[in-house]
DOMAR-101118 format. One record per residue (C-alpha): residue in three letters; z negated, y negated, x. Coordinates in steps of 0.2 Angstrom, whole numbers, plus 5000, padded with zeros to 4 digits. Each point is the difference from the previous one (the first is absolute). Example, Ala and Ser with C-alpha at 12.3 -4.5 7.8 and 13.67 -1.06 7.14 Angstrom:
! DOMAR-101118
> Ala;4961;5022;5062 .
> Ser;5003;4983;5006 .
This chain:
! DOMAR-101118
> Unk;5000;5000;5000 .
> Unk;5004;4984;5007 .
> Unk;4988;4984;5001 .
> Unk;5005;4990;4986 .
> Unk;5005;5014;4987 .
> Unk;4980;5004;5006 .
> Unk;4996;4982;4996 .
> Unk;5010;4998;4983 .
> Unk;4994;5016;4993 .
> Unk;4980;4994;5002 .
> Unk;5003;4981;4995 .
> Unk;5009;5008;4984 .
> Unk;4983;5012;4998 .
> Unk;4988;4985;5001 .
> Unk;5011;4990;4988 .
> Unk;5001;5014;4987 .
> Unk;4983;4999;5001 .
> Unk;4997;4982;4997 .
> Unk;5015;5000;4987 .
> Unk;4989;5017;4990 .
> Unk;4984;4988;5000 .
> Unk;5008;4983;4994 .
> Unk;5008;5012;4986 .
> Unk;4983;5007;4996 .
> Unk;4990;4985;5002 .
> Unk;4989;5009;5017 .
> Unk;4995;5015;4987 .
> Unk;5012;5010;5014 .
> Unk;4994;4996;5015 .
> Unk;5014;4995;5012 .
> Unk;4991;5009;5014 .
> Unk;5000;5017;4990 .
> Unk;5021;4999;4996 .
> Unk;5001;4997;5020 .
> Unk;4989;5013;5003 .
> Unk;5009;5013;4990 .
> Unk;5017;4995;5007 .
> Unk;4993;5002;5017 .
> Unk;4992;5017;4997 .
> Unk;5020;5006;4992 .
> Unk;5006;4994;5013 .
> Unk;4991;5009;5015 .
> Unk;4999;5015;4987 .
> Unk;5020;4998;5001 .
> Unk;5010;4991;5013 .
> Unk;4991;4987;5009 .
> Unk;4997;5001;5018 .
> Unk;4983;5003;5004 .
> Unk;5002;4983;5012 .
> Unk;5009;4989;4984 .
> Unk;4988;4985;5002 .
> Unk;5002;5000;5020 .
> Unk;5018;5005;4999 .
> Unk;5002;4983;4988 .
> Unk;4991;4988;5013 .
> Unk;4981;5002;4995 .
> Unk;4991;5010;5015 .
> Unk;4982;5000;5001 .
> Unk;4999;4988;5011 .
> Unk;5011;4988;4988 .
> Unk;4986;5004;4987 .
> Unk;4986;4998;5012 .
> Unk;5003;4981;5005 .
> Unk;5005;4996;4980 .
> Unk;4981;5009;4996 .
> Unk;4994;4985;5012 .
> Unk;5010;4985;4993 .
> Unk;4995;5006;4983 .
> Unk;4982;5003;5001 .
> Unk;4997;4982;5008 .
> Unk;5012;4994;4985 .
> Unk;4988;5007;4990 .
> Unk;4985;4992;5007 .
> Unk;5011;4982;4997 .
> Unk;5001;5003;4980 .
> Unk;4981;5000;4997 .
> Unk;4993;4982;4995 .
> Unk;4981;4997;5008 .
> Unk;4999;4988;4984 .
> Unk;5006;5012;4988 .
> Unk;4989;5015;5006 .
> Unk;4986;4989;4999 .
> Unk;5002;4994;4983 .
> Unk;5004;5018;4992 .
> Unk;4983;5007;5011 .
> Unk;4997;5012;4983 .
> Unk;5018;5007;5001 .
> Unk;4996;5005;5020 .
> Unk;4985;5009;4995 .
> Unk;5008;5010;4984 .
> Unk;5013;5002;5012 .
> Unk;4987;5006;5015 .
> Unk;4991;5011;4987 .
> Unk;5015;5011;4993 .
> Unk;5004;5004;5018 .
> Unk;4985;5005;5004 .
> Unk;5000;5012;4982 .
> Unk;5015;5009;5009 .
> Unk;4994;5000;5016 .
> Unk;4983;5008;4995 .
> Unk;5007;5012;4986 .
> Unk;5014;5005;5013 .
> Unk;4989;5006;5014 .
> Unk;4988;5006;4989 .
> Unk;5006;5009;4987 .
> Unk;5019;5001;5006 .
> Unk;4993;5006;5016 .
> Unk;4992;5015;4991 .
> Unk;5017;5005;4992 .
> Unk;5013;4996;5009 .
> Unk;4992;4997;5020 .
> Unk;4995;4988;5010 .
> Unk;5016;4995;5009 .
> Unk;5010;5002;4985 .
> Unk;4988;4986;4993 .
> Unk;5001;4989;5015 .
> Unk;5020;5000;5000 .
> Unk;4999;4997;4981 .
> Unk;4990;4986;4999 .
> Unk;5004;4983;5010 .
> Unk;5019;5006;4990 .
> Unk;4995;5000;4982 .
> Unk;4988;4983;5005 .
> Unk;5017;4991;5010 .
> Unk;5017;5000;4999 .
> Unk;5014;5003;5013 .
> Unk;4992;4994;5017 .
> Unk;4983;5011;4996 .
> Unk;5010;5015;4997 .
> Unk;5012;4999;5013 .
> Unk;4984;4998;5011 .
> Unk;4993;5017;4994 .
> Unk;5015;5010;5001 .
> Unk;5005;4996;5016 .
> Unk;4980;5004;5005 .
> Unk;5003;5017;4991 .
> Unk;5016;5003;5007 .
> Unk;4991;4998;5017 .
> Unk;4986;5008;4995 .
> Unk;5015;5016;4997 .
> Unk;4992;5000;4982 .
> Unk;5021;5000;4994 .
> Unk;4994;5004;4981 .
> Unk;4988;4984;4999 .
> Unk;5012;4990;5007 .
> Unk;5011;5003;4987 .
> Unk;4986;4998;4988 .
> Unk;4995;4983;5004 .
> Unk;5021;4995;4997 .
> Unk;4998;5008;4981 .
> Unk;4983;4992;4995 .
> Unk;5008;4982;5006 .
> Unk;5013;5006;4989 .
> Unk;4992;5007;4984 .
> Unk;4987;4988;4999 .
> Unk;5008;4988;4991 .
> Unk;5003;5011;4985 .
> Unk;4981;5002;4998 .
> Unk;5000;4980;5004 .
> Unk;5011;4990;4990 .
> Unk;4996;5006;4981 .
> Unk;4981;5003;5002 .
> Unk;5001;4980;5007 .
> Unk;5013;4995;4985 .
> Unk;4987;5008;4988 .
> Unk;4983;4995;5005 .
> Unk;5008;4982;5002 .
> Unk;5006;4999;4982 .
> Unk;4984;5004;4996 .
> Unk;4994;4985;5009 .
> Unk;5012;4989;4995 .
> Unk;4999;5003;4982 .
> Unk;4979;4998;5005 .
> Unk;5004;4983;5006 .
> Unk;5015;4996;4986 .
> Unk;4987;5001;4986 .
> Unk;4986;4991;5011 .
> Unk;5014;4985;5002 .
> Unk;5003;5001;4982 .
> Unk;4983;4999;4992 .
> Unk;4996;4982;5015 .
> Unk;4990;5013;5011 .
> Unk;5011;4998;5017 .
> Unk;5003;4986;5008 .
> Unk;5018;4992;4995 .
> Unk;5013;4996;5014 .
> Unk;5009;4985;4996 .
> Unk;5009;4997;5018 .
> Unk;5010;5012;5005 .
> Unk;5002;4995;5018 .
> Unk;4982;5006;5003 .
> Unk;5003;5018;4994 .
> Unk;5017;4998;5013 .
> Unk;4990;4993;5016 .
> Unk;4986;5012;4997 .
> Unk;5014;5015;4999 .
> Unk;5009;4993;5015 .
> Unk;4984;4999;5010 .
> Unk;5001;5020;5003 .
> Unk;5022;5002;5000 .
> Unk;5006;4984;5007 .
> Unk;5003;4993;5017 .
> Unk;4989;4987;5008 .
> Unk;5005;4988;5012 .
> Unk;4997;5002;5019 .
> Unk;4987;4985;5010 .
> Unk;5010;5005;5016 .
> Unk;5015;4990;4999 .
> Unk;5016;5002;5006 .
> Unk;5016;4990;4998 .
> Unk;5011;5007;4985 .
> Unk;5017;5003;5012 .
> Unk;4986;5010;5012 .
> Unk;4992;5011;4987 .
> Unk;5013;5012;4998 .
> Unk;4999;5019;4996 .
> Unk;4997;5005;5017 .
> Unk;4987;4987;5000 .
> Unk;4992;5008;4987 .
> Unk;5002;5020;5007 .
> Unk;4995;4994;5017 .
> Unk;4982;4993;4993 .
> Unk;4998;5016;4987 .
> Unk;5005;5010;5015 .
> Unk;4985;4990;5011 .
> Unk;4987;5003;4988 .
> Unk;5003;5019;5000 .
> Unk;5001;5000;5019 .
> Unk;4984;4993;5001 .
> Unk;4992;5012;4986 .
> Unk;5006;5015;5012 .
> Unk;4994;4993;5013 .
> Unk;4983;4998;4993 .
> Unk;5001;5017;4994 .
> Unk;5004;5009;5018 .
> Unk;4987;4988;5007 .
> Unk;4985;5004;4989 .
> Unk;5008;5020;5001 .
> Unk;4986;5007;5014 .
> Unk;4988;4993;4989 .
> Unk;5004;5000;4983 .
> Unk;5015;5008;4992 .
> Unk;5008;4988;4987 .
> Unk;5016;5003;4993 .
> Unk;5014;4988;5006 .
> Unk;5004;4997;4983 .
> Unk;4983;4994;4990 .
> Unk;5002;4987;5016 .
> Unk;5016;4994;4996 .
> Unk;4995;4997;4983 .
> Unk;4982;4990;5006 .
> Unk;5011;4990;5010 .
> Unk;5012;4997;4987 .
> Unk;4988;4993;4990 .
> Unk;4995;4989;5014 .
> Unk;5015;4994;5005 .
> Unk;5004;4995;4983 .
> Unk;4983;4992;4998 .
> Unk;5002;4987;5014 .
> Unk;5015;4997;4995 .
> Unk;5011;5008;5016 .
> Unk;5010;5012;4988 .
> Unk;5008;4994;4983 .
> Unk;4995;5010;4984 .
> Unk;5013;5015;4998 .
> Unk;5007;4994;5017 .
> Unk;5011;5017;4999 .
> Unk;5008;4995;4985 .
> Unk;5005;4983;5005 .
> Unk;5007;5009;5017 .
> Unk;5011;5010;4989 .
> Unk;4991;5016;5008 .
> Unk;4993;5004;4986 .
> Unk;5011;5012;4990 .
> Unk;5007;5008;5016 .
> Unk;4984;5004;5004 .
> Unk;4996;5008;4987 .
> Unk;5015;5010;4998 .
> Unk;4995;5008;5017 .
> Unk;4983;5003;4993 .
> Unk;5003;5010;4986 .
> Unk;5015;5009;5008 .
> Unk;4990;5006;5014 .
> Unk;4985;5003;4984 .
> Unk;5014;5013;4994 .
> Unk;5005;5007;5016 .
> Unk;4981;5009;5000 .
> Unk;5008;5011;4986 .
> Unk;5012;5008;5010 .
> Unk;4987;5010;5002 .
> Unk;4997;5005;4984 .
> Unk;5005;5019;4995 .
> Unk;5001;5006;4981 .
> Unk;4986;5011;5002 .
> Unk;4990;4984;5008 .
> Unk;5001;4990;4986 .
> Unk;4992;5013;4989 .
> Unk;4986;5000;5012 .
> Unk;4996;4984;4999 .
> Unk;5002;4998;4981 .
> Unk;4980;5005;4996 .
> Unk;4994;4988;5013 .
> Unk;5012;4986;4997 .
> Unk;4997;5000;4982 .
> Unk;4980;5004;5001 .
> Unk;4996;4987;5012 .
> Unk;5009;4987;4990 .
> Unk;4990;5005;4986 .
> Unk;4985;5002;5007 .
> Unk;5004;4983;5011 .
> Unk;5001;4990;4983 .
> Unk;4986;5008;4992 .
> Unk;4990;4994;5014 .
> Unk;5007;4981;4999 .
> Unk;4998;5001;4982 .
> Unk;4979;5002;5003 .
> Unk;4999;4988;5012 .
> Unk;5010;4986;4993 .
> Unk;4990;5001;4983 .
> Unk;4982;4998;5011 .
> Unk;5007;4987;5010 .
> Unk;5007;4991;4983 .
> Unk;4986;5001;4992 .
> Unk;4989;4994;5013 .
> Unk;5011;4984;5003 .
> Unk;5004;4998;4982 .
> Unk;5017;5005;5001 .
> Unk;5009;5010;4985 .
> Unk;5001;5019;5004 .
> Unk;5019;4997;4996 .
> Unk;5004;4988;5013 .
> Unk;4988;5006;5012 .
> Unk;5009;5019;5001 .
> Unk;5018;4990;4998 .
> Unk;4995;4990;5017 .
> Unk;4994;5016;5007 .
> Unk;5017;5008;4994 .
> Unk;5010;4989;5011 .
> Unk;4996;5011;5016 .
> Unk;5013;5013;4994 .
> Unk;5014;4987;5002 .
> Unk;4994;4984;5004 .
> Unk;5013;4984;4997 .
> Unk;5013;4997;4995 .
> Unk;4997;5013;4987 .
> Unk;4984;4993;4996 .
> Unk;5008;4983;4996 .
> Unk;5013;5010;4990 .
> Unk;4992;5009;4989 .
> Unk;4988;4986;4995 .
> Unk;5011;4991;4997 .
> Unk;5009;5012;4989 .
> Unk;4984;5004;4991 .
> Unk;4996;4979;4995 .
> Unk;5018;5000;4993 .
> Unk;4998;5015;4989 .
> Unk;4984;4991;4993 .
> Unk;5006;4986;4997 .
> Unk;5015;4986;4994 .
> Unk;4990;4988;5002 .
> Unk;5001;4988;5016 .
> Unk;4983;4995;5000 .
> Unk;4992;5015;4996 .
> Unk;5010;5007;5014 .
> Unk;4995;4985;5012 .
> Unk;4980;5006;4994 .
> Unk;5005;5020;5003 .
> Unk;5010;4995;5019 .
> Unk;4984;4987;5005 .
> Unk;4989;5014;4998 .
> Unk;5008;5016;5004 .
> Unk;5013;4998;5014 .
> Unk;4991;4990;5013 .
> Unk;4986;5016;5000 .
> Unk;5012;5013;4999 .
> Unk;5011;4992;5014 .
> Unk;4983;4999;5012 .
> Unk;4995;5017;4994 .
> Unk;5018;5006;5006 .
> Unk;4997;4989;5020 .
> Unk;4984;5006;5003 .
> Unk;5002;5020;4995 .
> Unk;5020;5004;5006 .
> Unk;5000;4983;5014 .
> Unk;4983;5002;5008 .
> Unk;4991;5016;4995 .
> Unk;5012;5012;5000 .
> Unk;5006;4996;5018 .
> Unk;4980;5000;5007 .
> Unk;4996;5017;4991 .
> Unk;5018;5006;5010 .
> Unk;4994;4995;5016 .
> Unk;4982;5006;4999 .
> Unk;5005;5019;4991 .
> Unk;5012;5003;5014 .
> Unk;4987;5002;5011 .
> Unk;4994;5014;4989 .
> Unk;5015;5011;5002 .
């Protein structure tokens, strides 16, 4: 197979994937078309080698896991974090249900390295999960490798309609509390858009440099920098202490960003982003290469009990956190929710859920003020911070 047949047959796989979700509205995850696609393919023709044969060794995907990471650390807002301090704990607390459910109970069924690849996956998204996978892979565990591919991938069908129910619950709650004068009335709009840009949009960098000079390469040279450094870091402190490269990366990300040295979203406005990501989740779906028939029947019990039994735990924790900070048990498991897919599906299918509510504009500016901002923070802190941190520190367990 030559390069770019390679190429145009695995751009066409991620785009069927995207095309399935728009058509469904995310109720098919994009990520589980792909997945199947991948898994007929190496079933069928591909080359064992497809992703590197198109141009994405691991190497390629290695330096795009740096320049994403610290991206990451960019999109979180100090003020924003601040303000939604109930939403970090929720958020905190349903981690910590899976966590402790996981290694307790999950331990006892399915084992303890099983457990330790499953979790930082079902809490993150694709960074966290390419993190463990690769850790298994090294570890020659081949079959949790695979496994912490297909819980990234299946999540998201355990995700996106428990979140679309329990927040129509809460937004017909808050509906009939607007109705009868009970909740506070929005009547500018341009608060509820600042407060929802505060956590997605860009902010503007205190280190200036002259328009004509800030160019794309400008841009890569400083992301680049700021992972540099978060290796460097990570080798240094390595006789004393190990930390992963990658929770660094994201730590100085947020730095950076804080004083203002890198721009919000700084790999976006480099036009990087979407490449980068293309290289990511190709090289996700390269780990299933690996994957025989008779290996996804293995994995079936533990994948679908440890999401189970990973919600059930988030589920319990949410509701005592909630009701300790006053927080509806609705919203409180919905923010914990986000960990299975984090943004922008977060910001989706809230949005999706205030329409269905609602024709009204302002009881929709009333829904948006008090749902999205939590559920965007909620998505930050569990897949953008979280999920990375437990990578690093379960690794050294295997």
């Amino acid at each position: 197979m030559s390069q770019m047949l390679a190429l145009v047959i695995l751009t066409l796989i991620l785009f069927i994937g995207d095309l399935v979700a728009v058509r469904t509205k995310a109720w098919v995850p994009s990520i589980f078309v792909c997945a199947v696609l991948f898994l007929v393919g190496y079933w069928t023709f591909f080359p064992k080698d497809i992703v590197s044969l198109a141009g994405v060794p691991p190497v390629v995907a290695t330096m795009m896991m740096y320049l994403l990471i610290t991206n990451m650390g960019t999109l979180l807002s100090l003020k924003e974090l601040k303000n939604q301090w109930k939403t970090i704990v929720i958020a905190l607390s349903g981690i910590l249900g899976i966590i402790a459910i996981l290694l307790t109970v999950g331990t006892l069924v399915f084992g303890f390295e099983t457990m330790i690849v499953a979790v930082p996956p079902l809490v993150g998204g694709v960074v966290s999960s390419l993190i463990m996978s690769e850790a298994a892979n090294a570890a020659g565990l081949t079959t949790l490798s695979v496994l912490a591919i297909v819980i990234y991938v299946m999540q998201g069908f355990a995700g996106y309609p428990i979140t679309s129910i329990v927040l129509k619950k809460e937004g017909k709650r808050l509906l009939t509390l607007y109705r009868n004068g009970q909740l506070e009335k929005i009547e500018d709009k341009q608060s509820v858009k600042e407060e929802v840009a505060a956590t997605v949009e860009a902010g503007s960098s205190r280190w200036k440099m002259p328009e004509k000079y800030n160019t794309e390469f400008f841009k890569f040279f400083k992301l680049a920098l700021v992972s540099y450094l978060a290796y460097l870091v990570s080798t240094a402190l390595a006789p004393v202490v190990s930390i992963s490269p990658f929770i660094l990366c994201l730590l100085f990300g947020v730095i950076a960003s804080s004083v203002g040295f890198l721009e919000r979203q700084i790999l976006q406005k480099a036009n990087g982003f979407g490449f980068a990501l293309l290289a990511l989740m190709l090289f996700i779906f390269d780990g299933l290469n690996k994957a025989t028939p008779s290996m996804m029947v293995e994995i079936l019990y533990p994948l679908f009990g440890s999401i189970v039994i990973g919600i059930i735990g988030m589920y319990i924790f949410s509701f005592i956190a909630g009701k300790f900070l006053k927080v509806s048990k609705n919203m409180a498991f919905a923010v914990s929710l986000t960990a299975l897919y984090g943004f922008p599906a977060d910001y989706i299918i809230t949005n999706e859920v205030i329409k269905s509510l609602t024709d009204d504009e302002k009881e929709r500016d009333v829904l948006t003020s008090h749902m999205l901002p939590p559920m965007l923070v909620g998505g930050f802190i569990t897949v953008t911070i979280v999920s990375v941190v437990l990578a690093g520190i379960f690794v050294g367990f295997l």
